[in-house]
VMD Tcl script that draws the C-alpha trace (Angstrom):
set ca {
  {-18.41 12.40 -16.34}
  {-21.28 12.35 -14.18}
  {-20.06 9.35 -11.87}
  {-16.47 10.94 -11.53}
  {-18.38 14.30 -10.39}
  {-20.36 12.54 -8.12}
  {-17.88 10.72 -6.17}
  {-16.09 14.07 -6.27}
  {-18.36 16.04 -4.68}
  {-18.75 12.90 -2.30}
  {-15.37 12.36 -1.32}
  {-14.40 16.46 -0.95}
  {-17.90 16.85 1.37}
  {-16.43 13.78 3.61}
  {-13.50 15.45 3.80}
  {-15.08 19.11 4.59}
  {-17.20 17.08 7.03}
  {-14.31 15.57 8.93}
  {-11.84 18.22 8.90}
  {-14.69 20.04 11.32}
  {-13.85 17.12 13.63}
  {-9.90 16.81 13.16}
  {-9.12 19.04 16.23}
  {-6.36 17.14 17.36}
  {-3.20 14.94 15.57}
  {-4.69 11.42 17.53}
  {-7.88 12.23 15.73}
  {-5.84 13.21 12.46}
  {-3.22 10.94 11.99}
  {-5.41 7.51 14.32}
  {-8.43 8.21 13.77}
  {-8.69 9.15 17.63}
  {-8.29 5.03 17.46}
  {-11.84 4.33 17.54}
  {-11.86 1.75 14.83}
  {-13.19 -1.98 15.03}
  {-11.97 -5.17 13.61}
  {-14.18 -5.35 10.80}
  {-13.35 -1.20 10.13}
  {-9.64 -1.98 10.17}
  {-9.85 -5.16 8.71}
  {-11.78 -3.84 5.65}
  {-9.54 -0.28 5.18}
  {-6.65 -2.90 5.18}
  {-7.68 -4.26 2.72}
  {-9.19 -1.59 0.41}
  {-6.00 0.12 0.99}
  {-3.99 -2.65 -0.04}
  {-6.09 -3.09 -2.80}
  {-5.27 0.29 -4.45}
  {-4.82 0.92 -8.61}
  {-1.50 -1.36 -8.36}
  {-3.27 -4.31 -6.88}
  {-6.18 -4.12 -9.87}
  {-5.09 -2.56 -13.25}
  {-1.20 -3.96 -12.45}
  {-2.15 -7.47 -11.39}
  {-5.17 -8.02 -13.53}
  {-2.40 -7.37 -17.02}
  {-0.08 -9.43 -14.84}
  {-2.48 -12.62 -14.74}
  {-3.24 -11.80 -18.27}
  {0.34 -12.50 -19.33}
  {1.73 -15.00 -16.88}
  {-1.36 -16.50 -15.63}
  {-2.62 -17.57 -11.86}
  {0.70 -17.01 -10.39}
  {-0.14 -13.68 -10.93}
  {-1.63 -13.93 -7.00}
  {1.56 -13.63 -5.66}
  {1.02 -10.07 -5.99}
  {-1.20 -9.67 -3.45}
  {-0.99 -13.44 -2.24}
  {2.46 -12.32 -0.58}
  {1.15 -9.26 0.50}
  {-1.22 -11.16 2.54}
  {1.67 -13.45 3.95}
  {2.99 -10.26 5.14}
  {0.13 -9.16 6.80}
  {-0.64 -12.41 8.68}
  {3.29 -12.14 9.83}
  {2.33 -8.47 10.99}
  {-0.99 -9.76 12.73}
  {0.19 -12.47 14.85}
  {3.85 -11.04 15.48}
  {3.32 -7.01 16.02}
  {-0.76 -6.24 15.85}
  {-0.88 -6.11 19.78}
  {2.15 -4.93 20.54}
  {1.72 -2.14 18.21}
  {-1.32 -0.96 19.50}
  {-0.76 -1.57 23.04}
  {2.78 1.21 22.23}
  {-0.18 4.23 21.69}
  {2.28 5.53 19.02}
  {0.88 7.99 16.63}
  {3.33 6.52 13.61}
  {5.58 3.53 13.04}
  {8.78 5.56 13.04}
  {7.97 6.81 16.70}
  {7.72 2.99 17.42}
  {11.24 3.30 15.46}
  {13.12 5.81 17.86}
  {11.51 4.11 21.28}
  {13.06 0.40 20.18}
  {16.07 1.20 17.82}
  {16.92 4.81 18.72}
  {16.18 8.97 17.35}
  {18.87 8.02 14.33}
  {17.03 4.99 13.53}
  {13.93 6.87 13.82}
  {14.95 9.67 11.20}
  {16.45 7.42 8.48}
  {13.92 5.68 8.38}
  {11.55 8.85 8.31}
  {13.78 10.02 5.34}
  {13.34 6.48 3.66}
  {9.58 6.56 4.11}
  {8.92 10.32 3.13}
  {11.36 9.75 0.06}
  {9.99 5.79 -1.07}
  {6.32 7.05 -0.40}
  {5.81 9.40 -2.87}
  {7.21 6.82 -5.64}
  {4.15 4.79 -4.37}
  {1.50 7.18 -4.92}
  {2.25 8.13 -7.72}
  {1.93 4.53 -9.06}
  {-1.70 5.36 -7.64}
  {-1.50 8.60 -9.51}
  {-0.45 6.86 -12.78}
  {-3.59 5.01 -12.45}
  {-5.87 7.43 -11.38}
  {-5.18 9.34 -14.24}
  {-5.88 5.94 -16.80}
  {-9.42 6.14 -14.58}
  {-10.22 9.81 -14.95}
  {-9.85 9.98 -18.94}
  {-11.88 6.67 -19.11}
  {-14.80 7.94 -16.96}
  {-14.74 12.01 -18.24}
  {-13.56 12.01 -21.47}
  {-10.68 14.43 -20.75}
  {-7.37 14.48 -22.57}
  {-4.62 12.08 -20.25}
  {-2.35 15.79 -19.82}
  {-5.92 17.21 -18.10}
  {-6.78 13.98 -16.56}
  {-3.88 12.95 -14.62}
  {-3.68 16.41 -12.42}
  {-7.52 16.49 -12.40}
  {-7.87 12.73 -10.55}
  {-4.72 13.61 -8.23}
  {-6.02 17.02 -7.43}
  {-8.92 15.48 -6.15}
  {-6.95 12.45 -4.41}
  {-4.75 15.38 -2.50}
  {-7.66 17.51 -1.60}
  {-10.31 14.81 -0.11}
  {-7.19 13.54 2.20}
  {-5.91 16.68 3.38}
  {-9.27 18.02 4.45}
  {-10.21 15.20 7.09}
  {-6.74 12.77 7.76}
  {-6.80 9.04 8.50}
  {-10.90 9.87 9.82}
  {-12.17 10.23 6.30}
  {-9.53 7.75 4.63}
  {-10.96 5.00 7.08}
  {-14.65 6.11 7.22}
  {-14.57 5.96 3.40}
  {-12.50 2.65 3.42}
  {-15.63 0.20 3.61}
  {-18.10 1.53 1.11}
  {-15.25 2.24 -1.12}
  {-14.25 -1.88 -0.40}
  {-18.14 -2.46 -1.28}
  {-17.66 -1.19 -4.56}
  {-14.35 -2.14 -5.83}
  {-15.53 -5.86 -4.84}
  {-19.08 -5.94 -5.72}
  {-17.58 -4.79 -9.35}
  {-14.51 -6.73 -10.26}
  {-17.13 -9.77 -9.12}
  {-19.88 -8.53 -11.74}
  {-17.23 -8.22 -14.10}
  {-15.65 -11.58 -13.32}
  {-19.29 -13.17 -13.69}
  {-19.47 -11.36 -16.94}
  {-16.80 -12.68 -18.67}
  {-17.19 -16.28 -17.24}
  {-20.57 -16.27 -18.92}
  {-19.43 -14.89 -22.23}
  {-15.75 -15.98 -22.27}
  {-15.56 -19.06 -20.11}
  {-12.77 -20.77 -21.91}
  {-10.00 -18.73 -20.32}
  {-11.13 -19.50 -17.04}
  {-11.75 -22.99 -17.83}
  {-8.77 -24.30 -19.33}
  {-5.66 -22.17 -17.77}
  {-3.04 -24.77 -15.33}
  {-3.32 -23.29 -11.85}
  {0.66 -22.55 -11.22}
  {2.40 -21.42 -8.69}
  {5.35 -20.71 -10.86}
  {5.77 -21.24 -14.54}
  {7.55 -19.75 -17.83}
  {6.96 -16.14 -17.65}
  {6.83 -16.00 -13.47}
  {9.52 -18.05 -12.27}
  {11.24 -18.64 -9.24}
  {13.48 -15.80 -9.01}
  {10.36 -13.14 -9.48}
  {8.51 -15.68 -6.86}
  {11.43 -15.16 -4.72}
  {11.60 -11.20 -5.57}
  {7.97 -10.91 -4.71}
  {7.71 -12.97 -1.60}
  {10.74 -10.88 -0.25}
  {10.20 -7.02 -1.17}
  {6.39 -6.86 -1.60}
  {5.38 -9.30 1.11}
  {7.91 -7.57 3.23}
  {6.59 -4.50 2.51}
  {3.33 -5.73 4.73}
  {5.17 -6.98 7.31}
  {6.58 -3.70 8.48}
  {4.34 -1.14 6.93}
  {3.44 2.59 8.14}
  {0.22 2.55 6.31}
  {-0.72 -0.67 7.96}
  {0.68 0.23 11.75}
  {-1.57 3.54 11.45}
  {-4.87 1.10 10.82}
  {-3.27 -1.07 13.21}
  {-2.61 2.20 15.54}
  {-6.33 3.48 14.71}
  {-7.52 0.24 16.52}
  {-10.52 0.84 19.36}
  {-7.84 -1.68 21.81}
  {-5.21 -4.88 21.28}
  {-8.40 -7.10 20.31}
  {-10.09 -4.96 17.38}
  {-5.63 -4.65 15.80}
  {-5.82 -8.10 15.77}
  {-8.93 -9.20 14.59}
  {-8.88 -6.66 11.77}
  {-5.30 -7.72 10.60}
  {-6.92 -11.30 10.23}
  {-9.72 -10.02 8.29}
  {-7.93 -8.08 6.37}
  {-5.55 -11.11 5.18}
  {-8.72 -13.13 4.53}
  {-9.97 -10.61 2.01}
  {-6.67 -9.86 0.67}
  {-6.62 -13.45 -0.42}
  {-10.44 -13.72 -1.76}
  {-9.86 -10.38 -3.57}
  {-6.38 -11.33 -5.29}
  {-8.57 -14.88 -6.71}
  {-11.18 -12.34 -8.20}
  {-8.90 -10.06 -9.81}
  {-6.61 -13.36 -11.22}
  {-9.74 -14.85 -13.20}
  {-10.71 -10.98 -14.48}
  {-7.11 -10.71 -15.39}
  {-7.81 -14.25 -16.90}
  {-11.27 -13.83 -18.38}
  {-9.48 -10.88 -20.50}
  {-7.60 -12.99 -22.90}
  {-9.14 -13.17 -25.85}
  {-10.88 -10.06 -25.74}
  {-7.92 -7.98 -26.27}
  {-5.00 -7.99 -28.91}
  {-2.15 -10.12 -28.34}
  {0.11 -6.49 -28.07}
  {-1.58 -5.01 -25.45}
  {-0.01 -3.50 -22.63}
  {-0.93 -5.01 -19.17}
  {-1.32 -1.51 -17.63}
  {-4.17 -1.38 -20.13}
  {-5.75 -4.61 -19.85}
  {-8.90 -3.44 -17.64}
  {-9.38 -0.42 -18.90}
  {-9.04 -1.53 -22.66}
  {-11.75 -4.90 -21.99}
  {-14.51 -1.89 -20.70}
  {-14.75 -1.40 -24.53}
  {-16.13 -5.21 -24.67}
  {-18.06 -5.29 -21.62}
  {-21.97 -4.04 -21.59}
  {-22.23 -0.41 -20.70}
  {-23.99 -1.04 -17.33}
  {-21.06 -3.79 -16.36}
  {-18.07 -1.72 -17.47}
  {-19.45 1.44 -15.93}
  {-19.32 -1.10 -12.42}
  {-15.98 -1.62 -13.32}
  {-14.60 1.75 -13.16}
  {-16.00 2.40 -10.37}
  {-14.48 -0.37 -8.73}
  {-11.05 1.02 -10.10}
  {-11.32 4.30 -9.26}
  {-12.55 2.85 -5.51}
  {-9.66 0.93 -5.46}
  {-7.18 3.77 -6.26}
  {-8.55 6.83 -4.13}
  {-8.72 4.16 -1.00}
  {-5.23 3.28 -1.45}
  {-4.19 6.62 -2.72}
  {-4.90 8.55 -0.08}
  {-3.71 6.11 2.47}
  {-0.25 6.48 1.18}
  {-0.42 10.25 1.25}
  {-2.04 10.42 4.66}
  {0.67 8.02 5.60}
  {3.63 9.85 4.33}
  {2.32 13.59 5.57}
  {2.28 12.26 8.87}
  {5.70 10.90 8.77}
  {7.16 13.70 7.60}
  {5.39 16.24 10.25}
  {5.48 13.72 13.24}
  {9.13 12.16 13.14}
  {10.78 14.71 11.07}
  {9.12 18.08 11.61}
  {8.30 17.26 14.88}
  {5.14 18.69 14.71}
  {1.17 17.74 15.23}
  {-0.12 21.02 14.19}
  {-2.81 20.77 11.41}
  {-2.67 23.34 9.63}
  {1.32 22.18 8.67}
  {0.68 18.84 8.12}
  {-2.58 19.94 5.70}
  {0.65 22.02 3.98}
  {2.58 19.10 3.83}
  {0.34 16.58 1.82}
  {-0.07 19.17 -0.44}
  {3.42 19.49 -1.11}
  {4.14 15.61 -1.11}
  {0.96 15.18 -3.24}
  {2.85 18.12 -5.65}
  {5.59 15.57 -5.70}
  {3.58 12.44 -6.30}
  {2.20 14.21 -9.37}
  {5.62 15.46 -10.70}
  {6.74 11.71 -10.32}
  {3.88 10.00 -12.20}
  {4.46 12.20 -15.18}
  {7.90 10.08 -15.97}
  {5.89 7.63 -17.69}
  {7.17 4.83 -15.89}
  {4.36 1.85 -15.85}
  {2.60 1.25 -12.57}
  {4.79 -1.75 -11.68}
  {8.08 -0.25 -11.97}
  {7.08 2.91 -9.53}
  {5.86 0.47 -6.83}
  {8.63 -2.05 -6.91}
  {11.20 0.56 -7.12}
  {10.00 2.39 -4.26}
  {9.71 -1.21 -1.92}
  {13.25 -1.60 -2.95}
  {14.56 0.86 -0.86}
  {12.09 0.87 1.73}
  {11.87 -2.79 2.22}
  {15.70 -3.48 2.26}
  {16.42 -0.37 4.77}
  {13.71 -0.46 6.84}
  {11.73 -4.20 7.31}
  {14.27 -6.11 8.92}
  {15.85 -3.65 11.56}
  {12.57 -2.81 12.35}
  {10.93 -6.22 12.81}
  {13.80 -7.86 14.60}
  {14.35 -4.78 17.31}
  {10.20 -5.61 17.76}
  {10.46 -9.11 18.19}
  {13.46 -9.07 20.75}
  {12.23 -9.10 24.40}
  {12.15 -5.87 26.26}
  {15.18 -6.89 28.14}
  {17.32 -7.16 25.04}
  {17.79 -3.94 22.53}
  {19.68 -3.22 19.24}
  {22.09 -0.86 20.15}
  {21.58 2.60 18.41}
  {24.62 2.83 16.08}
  {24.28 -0.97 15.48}
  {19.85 -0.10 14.37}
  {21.78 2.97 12.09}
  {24.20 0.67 10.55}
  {22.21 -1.62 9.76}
  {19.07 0.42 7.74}
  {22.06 1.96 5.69}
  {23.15 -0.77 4.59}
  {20.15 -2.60 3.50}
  {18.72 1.03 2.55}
  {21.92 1.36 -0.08}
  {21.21 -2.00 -1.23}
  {17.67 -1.31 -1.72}
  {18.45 1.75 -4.04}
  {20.92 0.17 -5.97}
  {18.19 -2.74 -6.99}
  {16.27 0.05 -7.72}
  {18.58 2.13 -9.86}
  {20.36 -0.88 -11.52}
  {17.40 -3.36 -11.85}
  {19.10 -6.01 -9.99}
  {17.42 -7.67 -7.21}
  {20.57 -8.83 -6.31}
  {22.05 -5.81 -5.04}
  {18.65 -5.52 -2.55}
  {19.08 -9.21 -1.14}
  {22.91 -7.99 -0.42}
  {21.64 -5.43 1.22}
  {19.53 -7.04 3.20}
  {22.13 -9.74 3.67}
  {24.87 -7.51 5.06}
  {21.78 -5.73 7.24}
  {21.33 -9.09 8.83}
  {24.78 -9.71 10.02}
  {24.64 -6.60 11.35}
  {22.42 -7.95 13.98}
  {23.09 -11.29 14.46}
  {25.34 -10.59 17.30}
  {22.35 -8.34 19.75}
  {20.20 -12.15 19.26}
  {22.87 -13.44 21.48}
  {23.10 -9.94 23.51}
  {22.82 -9.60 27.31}
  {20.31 -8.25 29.44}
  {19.69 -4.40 29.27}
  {17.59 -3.39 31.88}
  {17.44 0.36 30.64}
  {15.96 -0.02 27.64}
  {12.36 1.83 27.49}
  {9.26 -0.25 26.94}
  {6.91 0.36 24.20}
}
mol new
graphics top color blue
foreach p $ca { graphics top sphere $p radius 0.5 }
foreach p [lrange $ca 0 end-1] q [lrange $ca 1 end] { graphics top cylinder $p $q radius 0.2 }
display resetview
């Protein structure tokens, strides 16, 4: 109780202590892009590394084993795409969000669907983050889960509405400190005492209970989530100059990868120490039980790091969104009114009871089907060559419809349609003439 209070008070005084300095939307929604590589780089990563990433992939590796690290293994694929493809054309744009890069490339329409796929996918997200944050709260105070859950996402909503991206990305890199420095005591830990897990698994890249088709589903909607990502242009975005967006995006991939290893041989150093029943959403919190007081009290501290720095990175991200591109408005005081509202619909949606893993890949269904492709291939074209409007509208649609009928059916197949029949749909501007009117970046 006394940690969570601490880190509380912590968080909500950052917040207090940055809103004083949030007088304008560059400095709320950018950062007033005064972050360096290793500042991106690391709130990257910490936001990539959020309760999904650690209590979802650690029960993952438990059951299935090292390919497990496709989880975040893709995600950093993604990323490196993003890095060497977009990082300096992004930043060199000065956009203030990814769907303002949207309407400047692929057209307004384009620019509001996607808006509407992002505000609507986004919340799905965080409330995966929710879902785990309230696991996190009950462990650390003691409270009931029904008193929990609104107590750890009323403090998630608060500390990121108070000072924006500035306090999500000043807090990014201690935050990274601690989630690290204690899934690697707790790794250590159950090496020590429990090395046979470690010792004797196959290192797979596929096997019985992971196998190519969930390789293939990964790869595709969560490493293509990374690729085109609004939480990752705004870090990108937040960027000092072209240099620091590109240096951090390679950092950030580096860590991704060390960080996925760690959390694969915790997920692995588990077995054993739990009943055969468990459920993986549980795995983490369940082994603090087994662990010494002093190592297990690292550990959910490193969990509840790893949540709040990727929790309030996807409601920063979608508030900013929804005010910017759909509003149409920078003013403060209505985007502070709209996280609170999307955070009141986070909360609503992580009281389903669906696990962690089902409200993340559900939500990348539709977002990475309607939005990644369009998106990346209008970026990549030279400025001479454009996607005509209607053809960029067409084509989010239908990989968008595709998207949400993977996600409502629970067959990939549907989304790799989707994003099959987006693809033809521009095929033909590759081979497109020379447009001289379209607007740079």
């Amino acid at each position: 109780m006394i940690i969570f209070a601490l880190y509380a008070v912590l968080l909500v005084g950052l917040g207090l202590w940055d809103a004083r300095h949030a007088g304008s939307a560059e400095a709320y929604f950018v950062n007033s892009r005064a972050s360096g590589p290793w500042q991106v780089g690391l709130s990257i990563t910490a936001s990539c590394v959020g309760g999904s990433a650690t209590i979802g992939m650690a029960g993952l590796a438990w059951q299935v084993g090292t390919p497990a690290f496709w989880w975040l293994g893709s995600g950093a694929c993604g990323l490196l795409l993003l890095t060497v493809a977009l990082a300096r054309k992004v930043r060199a744009s000065g956009a203030l969000t990814l769907p303002e890069l949207i309407g400047r490339r692929l057209g307004q329409q384009a620019r509001t669907l996607s808006s509407l796929i992002i505000v609507i996918a986004w919340p799905a997200i965080l409330a995966a983050q929710f879902t785990a944050m309230g696991q996190l709260t009950a462990a650390l105070t003691g409270f009931d889960p029904s008193l929990a859950l609104p107590a750890g996402a009323l403090l998630i909503v608060l500390y990121a509405l108070l000072g924006g991206q500035a306090s999500v990305i000043r807090s990014d890199v201690p935050q990274f400190a601690l989630l690290f420095g204690g899934l690697c005591l707790t790794m250590v830990w159950l090496f020590v005492h429990n090395p046979h897990p470690m010792l004797s698994v196959e290192v797979e890249v596929l096997n019985a209970g992971f196998g190519l088709s969930k390789f293939i589903y990964f790869f595709i909607i969560i490493g293509g989530s990374y690729v085109v990502c609004p939480m990752l242009f705004g870090r990108v975005l937040s960027a000092r100059n072209e240099r620091a967006a590109f240096y951090g995006g390679l950092i950030g991939a580096g860590w991704l990868v060390v960080t996925a290893v760690v959390i694969v041989l915790v997920g692995l150093g588990c077995r054993g120490l739990l009943p055969p029943g468990s459920a993986p959403d549980s795995v983490l919190t369940a082994v603090q039980g087994v662990l010494p007081p002093w190592i297990g009290m690292a550990l959910m501290v490193a969990l509840l790091s790893a949540v709040l720095s990727s929790a309030d990175s996807c409601l920063i991200t979608a508030s900013t969104v929804l005010c910017h591109d759909l509003l149409r408005t920078d003013r403060l005081a209505v985007c502070r009114v709209m996280t609170l509202a999307l955070g009141g619909i986070g909360y609503l949606l992580s009281t389903r009871g669906h696990g962690i893993l089902d409200l993340l890949l559900m939500a990348n269904d539709v977002y990475v089907c309607g939005v990644v492709l369009p998106v990346f291939w209008g970026l990549m074209l030279p400025m001479t060559r454009h996607i005509p409007h209607r053809t960029a509208t067409v084509a989010m649609l239908a990989g968008g419809a595709g998207g949400l009928a993977s996600a409502l059916l629970g067959m990939p197949e549907a989304g790799y349609a989707g994003l099959l029949a987006s693809l033809l749909c521009l095929l033909p501007t590759a081979c497109a003439g020379r447009d001289a009117r379209q607007p740079a970046l």
